[in-house]
Backbone as CSV, one residue per row, in Angstrom:
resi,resn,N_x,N_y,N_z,CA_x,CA_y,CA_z,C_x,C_y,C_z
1,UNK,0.850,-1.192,0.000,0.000,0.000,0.000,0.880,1.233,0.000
2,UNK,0.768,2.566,-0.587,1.070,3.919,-0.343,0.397,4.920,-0.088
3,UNK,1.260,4.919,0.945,0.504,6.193,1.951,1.057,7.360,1.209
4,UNK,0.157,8.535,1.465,0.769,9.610,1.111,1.414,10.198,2.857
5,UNK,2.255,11.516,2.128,3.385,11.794,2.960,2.565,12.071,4.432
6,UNK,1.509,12.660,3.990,0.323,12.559,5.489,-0.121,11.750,5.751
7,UNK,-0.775,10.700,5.367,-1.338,9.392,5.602,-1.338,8.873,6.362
8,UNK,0.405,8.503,6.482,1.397,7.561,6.533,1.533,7.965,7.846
9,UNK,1.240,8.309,8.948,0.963,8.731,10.300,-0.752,8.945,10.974
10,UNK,-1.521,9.424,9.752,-2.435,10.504,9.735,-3.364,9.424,11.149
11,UNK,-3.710,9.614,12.500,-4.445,8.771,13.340,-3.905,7.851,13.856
12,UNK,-2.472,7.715,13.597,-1.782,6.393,14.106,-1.348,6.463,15.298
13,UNK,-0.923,8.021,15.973,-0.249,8.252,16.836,-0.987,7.584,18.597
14,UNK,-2.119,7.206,18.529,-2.788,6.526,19.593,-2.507,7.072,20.882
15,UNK,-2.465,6.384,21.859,-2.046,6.807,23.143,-1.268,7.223,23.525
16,UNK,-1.073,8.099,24.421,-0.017,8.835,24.606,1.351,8.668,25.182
17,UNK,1.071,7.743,26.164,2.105,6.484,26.731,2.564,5.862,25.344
18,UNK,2.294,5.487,24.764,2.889,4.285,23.662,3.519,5.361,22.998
19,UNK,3.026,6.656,22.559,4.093,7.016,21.430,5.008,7.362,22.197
20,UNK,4.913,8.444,23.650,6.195,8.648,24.355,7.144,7.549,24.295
21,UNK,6.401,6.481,24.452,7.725,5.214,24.261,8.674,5.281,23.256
22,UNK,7.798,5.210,22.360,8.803,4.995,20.922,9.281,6.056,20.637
23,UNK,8.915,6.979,20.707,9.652,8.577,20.297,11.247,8.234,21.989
24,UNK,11.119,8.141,23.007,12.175,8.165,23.572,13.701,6.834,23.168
25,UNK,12.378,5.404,22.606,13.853,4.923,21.785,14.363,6.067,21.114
26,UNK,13.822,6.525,20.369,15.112,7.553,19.461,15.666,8.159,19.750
27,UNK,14.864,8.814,21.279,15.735,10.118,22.085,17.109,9.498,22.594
28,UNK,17.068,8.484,22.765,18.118,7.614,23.427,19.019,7.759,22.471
29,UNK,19.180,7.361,21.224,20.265,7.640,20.331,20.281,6.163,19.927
30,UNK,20.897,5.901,19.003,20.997,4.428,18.083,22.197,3.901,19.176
31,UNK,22.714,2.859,19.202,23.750,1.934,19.948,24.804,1.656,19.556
32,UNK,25.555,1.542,20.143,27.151,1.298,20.279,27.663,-0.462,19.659
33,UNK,27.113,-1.574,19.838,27.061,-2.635,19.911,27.536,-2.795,18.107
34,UNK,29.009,-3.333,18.888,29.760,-4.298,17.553,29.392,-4.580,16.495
35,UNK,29.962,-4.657,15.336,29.252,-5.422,14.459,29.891,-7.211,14.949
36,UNK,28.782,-7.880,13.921,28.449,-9.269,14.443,30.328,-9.757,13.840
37,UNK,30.805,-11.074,13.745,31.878,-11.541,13.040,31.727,-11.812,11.460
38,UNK,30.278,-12.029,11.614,29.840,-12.866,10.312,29.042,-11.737,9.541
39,UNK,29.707,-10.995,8.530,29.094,-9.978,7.995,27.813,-10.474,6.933
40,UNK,27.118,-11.305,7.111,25.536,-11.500,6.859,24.222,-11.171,8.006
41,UNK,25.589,-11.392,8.823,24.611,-10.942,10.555,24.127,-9.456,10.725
42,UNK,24.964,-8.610,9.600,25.060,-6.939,9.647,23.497,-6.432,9.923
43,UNK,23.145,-5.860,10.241,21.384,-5.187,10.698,21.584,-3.738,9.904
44,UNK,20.622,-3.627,8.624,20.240,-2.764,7.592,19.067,-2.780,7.640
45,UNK,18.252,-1.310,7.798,17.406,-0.880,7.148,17.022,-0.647,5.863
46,UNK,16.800,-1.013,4.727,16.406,-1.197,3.187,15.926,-0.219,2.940
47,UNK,16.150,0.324,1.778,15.485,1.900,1.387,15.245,1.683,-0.004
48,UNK,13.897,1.522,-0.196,13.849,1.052,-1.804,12.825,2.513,-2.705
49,UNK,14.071,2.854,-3.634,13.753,4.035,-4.538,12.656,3.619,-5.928
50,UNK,11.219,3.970,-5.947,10.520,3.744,-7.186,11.721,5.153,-8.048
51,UNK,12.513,4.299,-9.290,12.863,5.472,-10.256,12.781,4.100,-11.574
52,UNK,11.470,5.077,-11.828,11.102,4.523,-13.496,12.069,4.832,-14.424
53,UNK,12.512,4.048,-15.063,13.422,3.914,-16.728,12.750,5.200,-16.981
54,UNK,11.273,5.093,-17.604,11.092,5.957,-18.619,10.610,7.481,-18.238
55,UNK,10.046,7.526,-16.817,9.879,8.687,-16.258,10.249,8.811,-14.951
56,UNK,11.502,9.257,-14.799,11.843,9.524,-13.253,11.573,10.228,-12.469
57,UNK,11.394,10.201,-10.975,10.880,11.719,-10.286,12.354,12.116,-9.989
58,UNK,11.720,13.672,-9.425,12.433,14.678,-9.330,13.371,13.941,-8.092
59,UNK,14.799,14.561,-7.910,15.457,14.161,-7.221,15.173,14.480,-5.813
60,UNK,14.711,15.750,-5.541,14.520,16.007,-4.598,13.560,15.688,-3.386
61,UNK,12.520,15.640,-4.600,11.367,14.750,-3.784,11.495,13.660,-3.569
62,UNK,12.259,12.812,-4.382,12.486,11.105,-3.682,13.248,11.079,-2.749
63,UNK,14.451,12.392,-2.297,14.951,12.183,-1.188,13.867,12.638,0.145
64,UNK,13.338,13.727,-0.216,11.752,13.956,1.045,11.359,12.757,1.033
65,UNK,10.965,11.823,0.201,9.958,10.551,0.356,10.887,9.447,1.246
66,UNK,12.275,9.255,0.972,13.019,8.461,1.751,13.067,8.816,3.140
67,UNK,13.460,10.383,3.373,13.439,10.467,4.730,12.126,10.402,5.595
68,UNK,11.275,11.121,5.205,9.826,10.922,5.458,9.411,9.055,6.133
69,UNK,9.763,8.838,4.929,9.590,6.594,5.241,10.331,5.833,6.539
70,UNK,11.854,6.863,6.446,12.395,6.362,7.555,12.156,6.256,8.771
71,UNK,11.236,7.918,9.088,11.825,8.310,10.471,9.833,7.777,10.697
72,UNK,8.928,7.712,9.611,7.491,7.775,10.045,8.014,5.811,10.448
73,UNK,8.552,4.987,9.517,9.061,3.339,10.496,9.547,3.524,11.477
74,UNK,10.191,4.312,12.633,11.067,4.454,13.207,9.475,4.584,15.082
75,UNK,8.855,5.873,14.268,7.871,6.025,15.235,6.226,5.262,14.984
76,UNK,5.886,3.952,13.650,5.281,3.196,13.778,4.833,2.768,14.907
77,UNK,3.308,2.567,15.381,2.965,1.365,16.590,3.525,0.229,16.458
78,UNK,3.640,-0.068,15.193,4.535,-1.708,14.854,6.031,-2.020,15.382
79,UNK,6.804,-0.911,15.953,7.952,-0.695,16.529,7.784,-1.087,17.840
80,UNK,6.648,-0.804,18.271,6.508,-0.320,19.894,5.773,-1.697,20.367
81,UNK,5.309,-2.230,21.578,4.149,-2.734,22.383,3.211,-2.138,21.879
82,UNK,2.029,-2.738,21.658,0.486,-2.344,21.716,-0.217,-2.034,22.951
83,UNK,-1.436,-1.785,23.013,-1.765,-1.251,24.248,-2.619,-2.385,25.188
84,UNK,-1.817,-3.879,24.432,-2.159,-4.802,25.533,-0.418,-4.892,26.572
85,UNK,0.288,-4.248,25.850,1.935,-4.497,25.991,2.690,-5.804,25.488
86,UNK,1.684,-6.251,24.744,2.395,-7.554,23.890,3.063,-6.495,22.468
87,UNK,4.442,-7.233,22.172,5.373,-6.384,21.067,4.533,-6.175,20.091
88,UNK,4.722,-5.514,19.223,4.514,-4.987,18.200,5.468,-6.060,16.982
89,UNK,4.287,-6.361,15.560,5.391,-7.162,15.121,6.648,-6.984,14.525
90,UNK,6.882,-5.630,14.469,8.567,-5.154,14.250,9.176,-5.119,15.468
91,UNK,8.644,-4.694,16.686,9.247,-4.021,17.510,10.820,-4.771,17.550
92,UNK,11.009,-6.452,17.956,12.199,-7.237,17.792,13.368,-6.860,16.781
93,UNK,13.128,-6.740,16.003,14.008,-6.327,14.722,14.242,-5.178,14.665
94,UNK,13.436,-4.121,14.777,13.551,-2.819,14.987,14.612,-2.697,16.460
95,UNK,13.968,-2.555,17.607,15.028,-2.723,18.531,16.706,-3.328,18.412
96,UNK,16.551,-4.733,17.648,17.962,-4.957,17.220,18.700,-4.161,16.697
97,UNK,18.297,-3.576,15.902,18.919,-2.694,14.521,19.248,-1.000,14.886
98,UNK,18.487,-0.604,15.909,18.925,0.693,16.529,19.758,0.351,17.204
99,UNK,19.862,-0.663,18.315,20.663,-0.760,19.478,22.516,-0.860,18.508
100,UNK,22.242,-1.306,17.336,23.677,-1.380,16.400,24.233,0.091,16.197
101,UNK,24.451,0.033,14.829,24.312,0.663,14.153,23.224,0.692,13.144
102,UNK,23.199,2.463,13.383,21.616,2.493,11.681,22.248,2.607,10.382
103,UNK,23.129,1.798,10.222,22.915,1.280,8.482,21.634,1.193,7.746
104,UNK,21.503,1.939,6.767,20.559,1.807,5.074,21.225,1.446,4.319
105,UNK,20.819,0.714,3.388,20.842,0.312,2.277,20.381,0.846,1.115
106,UNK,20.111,1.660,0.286,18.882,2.042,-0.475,19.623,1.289,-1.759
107,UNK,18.016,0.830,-2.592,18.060,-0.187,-3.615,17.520,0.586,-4.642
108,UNK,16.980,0.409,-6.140,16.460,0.857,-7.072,15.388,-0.110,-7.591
109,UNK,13.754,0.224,-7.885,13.242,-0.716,-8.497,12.448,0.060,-9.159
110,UNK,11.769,-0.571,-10.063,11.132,-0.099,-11.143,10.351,-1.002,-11.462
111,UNK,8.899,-0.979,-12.049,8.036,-2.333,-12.439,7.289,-3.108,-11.753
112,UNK,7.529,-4.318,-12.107,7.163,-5.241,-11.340,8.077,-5.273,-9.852
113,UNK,9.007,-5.201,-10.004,10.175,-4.955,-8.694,9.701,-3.896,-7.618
114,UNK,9.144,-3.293,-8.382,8.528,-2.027,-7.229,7.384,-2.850,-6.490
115,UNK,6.432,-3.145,-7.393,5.024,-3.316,-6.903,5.371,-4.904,-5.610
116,UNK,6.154,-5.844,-6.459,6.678,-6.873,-5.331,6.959,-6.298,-4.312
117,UNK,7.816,-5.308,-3.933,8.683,-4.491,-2.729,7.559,-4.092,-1.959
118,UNK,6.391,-3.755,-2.412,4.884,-3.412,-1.601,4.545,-4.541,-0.963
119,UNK,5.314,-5.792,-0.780,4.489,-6.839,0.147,5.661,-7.104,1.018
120,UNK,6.792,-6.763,0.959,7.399,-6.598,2.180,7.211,-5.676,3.146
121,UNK,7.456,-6.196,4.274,6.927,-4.809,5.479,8.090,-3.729,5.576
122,UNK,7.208,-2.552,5.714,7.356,-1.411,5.589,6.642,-0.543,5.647
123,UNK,7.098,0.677,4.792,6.216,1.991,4.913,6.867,2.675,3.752
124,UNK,6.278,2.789,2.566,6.020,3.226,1.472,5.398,4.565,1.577
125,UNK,5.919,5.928,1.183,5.772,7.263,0.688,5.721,8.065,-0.216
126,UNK,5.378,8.663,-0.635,4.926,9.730,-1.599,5.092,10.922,-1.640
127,UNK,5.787,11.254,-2.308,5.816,12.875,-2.426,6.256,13.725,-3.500
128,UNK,4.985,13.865,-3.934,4.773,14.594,-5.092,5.510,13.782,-5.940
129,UNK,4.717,12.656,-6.256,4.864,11.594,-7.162,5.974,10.786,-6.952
130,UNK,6.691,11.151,-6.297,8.291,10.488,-6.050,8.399,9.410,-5.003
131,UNK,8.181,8.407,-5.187,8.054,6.958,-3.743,9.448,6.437,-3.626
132,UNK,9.020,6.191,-1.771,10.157,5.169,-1.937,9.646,4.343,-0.466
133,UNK,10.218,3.942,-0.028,9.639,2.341,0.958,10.880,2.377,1.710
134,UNK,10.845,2.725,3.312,11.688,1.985,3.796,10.966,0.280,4.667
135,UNK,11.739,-0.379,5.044,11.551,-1.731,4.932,11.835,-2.110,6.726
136,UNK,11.365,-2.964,7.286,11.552,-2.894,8.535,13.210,-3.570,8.341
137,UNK,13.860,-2.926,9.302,15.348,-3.789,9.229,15.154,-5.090,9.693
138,UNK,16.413,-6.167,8.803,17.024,-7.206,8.791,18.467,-7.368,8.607
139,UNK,18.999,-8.577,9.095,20.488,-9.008,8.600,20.359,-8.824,6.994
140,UNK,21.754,-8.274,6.749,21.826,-8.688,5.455,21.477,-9.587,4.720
141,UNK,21.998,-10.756,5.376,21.841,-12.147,4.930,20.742,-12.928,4.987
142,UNK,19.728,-12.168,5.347,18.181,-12.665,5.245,17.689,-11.708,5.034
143,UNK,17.849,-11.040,3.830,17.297,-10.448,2.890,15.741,-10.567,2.027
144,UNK,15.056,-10.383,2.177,13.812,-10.781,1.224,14.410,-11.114,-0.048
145,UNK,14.311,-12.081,-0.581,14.723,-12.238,-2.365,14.153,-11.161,-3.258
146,UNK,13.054,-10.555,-2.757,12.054,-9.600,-3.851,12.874,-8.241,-3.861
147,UNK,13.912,-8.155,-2.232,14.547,-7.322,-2.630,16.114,-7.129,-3.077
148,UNK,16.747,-8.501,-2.331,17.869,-8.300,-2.662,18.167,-8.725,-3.987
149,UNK,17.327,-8.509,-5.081,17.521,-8.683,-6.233,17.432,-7.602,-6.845
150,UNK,17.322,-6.189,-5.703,17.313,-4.927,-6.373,18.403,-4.415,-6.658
151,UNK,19.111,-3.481,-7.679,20.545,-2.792,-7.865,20.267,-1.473,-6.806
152,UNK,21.489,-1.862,-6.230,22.467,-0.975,-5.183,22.296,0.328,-6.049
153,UNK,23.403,0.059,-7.070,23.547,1.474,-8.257,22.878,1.280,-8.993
154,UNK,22.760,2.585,-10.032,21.865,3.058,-10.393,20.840,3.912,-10.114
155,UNK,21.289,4.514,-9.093,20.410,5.424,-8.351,20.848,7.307,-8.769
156,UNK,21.444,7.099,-9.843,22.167,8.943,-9.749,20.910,9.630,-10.436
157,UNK,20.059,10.300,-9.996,19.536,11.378,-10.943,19.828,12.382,-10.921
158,UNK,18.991,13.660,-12.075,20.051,15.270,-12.365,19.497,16.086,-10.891
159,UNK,20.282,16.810,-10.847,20.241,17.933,-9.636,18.896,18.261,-10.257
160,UNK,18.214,19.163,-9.831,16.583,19.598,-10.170,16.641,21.236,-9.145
161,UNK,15.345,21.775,-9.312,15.209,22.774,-8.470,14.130,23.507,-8.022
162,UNK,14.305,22.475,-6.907,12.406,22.588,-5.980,11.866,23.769,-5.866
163,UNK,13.044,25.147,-5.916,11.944,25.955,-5.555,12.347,26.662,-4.096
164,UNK,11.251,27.369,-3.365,11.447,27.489,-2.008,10.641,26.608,-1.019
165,UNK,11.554,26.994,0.048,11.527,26.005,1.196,10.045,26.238,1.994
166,UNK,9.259,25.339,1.840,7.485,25.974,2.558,8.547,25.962,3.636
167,UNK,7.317,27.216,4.948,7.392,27.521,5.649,7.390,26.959,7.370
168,UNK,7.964,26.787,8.005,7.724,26.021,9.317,7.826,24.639,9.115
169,UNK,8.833,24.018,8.280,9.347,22.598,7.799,10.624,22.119,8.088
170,UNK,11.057,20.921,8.685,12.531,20.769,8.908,12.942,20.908,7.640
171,UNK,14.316,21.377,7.694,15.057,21.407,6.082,16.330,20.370,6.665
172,UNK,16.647,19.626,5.521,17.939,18.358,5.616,18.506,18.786,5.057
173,UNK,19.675,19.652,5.234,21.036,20.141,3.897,21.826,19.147,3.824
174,UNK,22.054,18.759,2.326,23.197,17.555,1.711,24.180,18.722,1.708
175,UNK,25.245,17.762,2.175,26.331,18.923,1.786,27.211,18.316,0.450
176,UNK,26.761,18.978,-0.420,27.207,19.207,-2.021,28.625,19.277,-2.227
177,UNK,29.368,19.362,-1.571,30.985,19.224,-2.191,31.096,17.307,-2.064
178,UNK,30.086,16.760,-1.254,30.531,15.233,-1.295,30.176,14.701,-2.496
179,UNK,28.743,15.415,-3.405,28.539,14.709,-4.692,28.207,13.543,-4.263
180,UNK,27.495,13.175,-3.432,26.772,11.588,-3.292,25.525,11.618,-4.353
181,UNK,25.872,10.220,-4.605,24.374,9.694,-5.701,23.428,9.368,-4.409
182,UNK,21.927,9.524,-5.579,20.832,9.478,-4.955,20.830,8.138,-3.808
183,UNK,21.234,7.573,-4.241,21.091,6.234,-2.529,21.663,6.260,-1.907
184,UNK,22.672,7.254,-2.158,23.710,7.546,-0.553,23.299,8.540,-0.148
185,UNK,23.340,9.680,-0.665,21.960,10.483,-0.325,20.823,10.262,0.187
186,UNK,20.292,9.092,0.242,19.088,8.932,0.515,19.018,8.036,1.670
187,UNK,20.204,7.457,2.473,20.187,6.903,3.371,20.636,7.549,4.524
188,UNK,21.254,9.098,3.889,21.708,9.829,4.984,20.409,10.581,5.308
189,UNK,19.626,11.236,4.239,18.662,11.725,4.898,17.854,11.228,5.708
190,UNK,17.632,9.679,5.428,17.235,8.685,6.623,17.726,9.023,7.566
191,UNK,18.962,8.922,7.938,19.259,8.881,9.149,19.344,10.229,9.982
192,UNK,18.859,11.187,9.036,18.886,12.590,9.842,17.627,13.501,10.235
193,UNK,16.747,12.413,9.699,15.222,12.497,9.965,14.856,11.921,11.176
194,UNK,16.094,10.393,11.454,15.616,10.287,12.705,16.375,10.698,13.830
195,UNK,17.306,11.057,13.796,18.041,11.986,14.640,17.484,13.263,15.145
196,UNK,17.062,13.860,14.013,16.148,15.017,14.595,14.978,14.609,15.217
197,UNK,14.036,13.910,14.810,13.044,13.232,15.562,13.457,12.709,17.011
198,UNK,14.644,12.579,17.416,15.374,11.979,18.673,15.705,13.260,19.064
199,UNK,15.889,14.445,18.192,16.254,15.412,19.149,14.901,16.507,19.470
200,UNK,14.031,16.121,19.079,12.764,16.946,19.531,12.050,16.431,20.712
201,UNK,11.577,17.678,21.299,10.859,16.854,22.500,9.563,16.094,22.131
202,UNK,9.194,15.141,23.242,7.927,13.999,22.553,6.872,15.099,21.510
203,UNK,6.960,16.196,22.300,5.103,17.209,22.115,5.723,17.228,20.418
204,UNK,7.317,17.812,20.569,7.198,18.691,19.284,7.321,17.505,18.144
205,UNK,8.275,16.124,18.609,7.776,15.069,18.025,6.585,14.489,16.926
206,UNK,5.824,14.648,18.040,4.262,14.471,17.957,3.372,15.317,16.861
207,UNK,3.681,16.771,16.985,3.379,17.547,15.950,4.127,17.490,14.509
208,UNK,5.088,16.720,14.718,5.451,16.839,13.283,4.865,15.568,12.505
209,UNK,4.901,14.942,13.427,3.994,13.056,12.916,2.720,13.323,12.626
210,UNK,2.051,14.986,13.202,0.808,15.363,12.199,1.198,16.097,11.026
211,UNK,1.918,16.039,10.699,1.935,17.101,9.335,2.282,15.594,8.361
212,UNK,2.607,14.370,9.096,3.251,13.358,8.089,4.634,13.567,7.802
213,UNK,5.567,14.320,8.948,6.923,14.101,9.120,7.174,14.903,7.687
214,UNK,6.634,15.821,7.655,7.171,16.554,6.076,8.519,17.149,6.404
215,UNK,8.868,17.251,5.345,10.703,17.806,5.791,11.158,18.588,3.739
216,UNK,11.815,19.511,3.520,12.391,19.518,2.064,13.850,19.383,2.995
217,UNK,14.434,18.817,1.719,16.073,18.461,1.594,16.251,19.708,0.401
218,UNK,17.670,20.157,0.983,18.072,20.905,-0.287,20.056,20.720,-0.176
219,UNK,20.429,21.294,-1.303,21.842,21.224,-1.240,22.154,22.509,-0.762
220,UNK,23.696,22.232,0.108,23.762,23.385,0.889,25.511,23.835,0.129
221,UNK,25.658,24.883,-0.514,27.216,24.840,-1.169,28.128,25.209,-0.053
222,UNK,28.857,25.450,-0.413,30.455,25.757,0.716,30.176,26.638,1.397
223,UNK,29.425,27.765,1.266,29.604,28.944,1.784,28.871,28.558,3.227
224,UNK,27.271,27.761,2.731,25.965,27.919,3.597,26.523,27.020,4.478
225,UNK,27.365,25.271,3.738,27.892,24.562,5.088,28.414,25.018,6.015
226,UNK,29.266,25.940,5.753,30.238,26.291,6.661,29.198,27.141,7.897
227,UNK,28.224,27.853,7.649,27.074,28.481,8.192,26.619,27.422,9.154
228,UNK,25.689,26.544,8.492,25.734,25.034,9.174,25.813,24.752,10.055
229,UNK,27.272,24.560,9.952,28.376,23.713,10.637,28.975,24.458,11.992
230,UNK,28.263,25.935,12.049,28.257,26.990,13.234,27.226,26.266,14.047
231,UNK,25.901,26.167,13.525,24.730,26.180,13.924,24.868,24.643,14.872
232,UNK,25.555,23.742,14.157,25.884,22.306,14.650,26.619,22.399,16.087
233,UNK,27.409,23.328,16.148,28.811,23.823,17.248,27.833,24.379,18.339
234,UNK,26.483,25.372,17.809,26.242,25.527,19.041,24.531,24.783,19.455
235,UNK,24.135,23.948,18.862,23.369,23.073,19.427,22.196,23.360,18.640
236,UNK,22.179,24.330,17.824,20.709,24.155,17.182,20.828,24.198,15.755
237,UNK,21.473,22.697,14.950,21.578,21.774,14.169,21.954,20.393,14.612
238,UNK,21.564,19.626,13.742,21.799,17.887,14.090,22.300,17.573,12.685
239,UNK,24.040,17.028,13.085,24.916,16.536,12.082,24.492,15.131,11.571
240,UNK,25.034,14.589,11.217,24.933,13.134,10.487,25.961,13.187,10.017
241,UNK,27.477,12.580,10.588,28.455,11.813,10.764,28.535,10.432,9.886
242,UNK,29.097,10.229,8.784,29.018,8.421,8.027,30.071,7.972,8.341
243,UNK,29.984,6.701,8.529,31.258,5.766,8.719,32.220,5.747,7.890
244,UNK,31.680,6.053,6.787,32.589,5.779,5.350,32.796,4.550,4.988
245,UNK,31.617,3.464,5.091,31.583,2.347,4.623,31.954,2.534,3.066
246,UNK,30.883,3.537,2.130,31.123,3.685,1.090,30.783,5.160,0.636
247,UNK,31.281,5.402,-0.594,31.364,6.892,-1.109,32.185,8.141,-0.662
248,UNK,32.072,8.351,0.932,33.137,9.044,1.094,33.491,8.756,2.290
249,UNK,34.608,9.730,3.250,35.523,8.924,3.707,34.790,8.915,5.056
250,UNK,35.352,8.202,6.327,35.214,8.102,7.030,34.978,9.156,8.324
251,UNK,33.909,9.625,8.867,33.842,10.819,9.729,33.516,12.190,8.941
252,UNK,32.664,12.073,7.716,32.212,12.478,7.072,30.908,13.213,7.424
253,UNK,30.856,14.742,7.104,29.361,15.255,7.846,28.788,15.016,6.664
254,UNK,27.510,14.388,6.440,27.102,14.599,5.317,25.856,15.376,5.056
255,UNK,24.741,15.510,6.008,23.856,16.479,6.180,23.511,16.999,7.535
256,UNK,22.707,17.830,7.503,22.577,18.869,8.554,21.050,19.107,8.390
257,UNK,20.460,18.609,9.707,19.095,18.899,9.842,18.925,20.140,11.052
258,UNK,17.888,20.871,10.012,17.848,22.339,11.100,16.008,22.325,11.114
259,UNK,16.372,22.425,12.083,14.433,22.099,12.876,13.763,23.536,11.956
């Protein structure tokens, strides 16, 4: 199913105890805990990009639709206990996968590959025509077949230009001297959607899970990072730090979410 970017929250937020719950996993921060020996054991979140061959969406909006997917799985009831306090059926996997590291993955599908990717669990988004699905995390190595048959690359589309920033919206700045393609891009904005969501209090949390976690991403050039990267120093921005598994190097800022 696809929700649109409101939807995809719109009544879900339930009791007030249960979401404080899950909104404070995030406040807590993702976990420290090793990776496993056996790199199939690795715990990834899946980020699967609809970009049609013959008509692609705009770049920008598929990165809003990725982050949007991430951080609205992140504060799901399906994460949390229900309000008998029996788990939720992500909550297990979900819990694993924060307490790690938050590794994404983002994949490319198109077609039939897309519409398959709709029966794995998740949370599929929209925005302004541009979808993408994040996927409840798993080991690598137990992968859904429907998806790990998706290409990694292939994800670069052209710079585009949204326009201005609506008003009273988190903005995610990529910082543009790294030149990341759209799925590395798109796993950082994941992860800086939920960082900020970890850094808001539950209330203000809460209000943004009514708007449907809307957020624009834009590129930020040398001048504005460096601006940024002030704002980061004195507490009102949230960095996103990459390992440098891949694309660039290690200890890498790659975006900057400003409430």
């Amino acid at each position: 199913m696809t929700e649109s970017c409101r939807d995809v929250v719109a009544g879900e937020t339930g009791d007030d105890s249960l979401w404080a719950a899950r909104h404070a996993v995030l406040a807590a921060g993702y976990g420290g805990r090793p990776d496993p020996d056996d790199p199939a054991q690795v715990l990834a979140m899946p980020v699967v990009l609809h970009i049609p061959k013959a008509d692609p969406p705009p770049r920008t909006a598929l990165l809003e639709a990725a982050a949007t997917a991430a951080v609205a799985l992140c504060l799901d009831p399906r994460v949390g206990p229900d309000d008998t306090g029996a788990p939720g059926p992500w909550q297990d996997d979900y819990l694993a996968w924060i307490g790690s590291r938050i590794r994404k993955v983002s994949r490319r599908a198109r077609g039939a590959q897309w519409q398959a990717a709709q029966d794995v669990e998740g949370i599929t988004v929209d925005v302004d025509g541009a979808q993408a699905r994040a996927l409840v995390p798993v080991a690598v190595g137990a992968l859904d077949p429907r998806v790990k048959k998706l290409q990694i690359g292939g994800t670069d589309l052209d710079h585009d230009d949204p326009g201005e920033i609506p008003d009273g919206i988190p903005v995610l700045w990529i910082n543009s001297a790294l030149d990341m393609t759209v799925g590395k891009a798109a796993a950082q904005v994941g992860h800086a959607s939920m960082l900020l969501a970890g850094a808001m209090s539950t209330e203000q949390a809460r209000a943004w899970a009514a708007t449907g976690y809307r957020c624009a991403v834009r590129d930020a050039d040398v001048g504005l990072w460096e601006e940024l990267t002030i704002e980061v120093v004195r507490g009102r921005a949230i960095a996103v730090r990459d390992a440098g598994f891949t694309e660039v190097a290690p200890g890498s800022m790659t975006v900057i979410a400003s409430p």
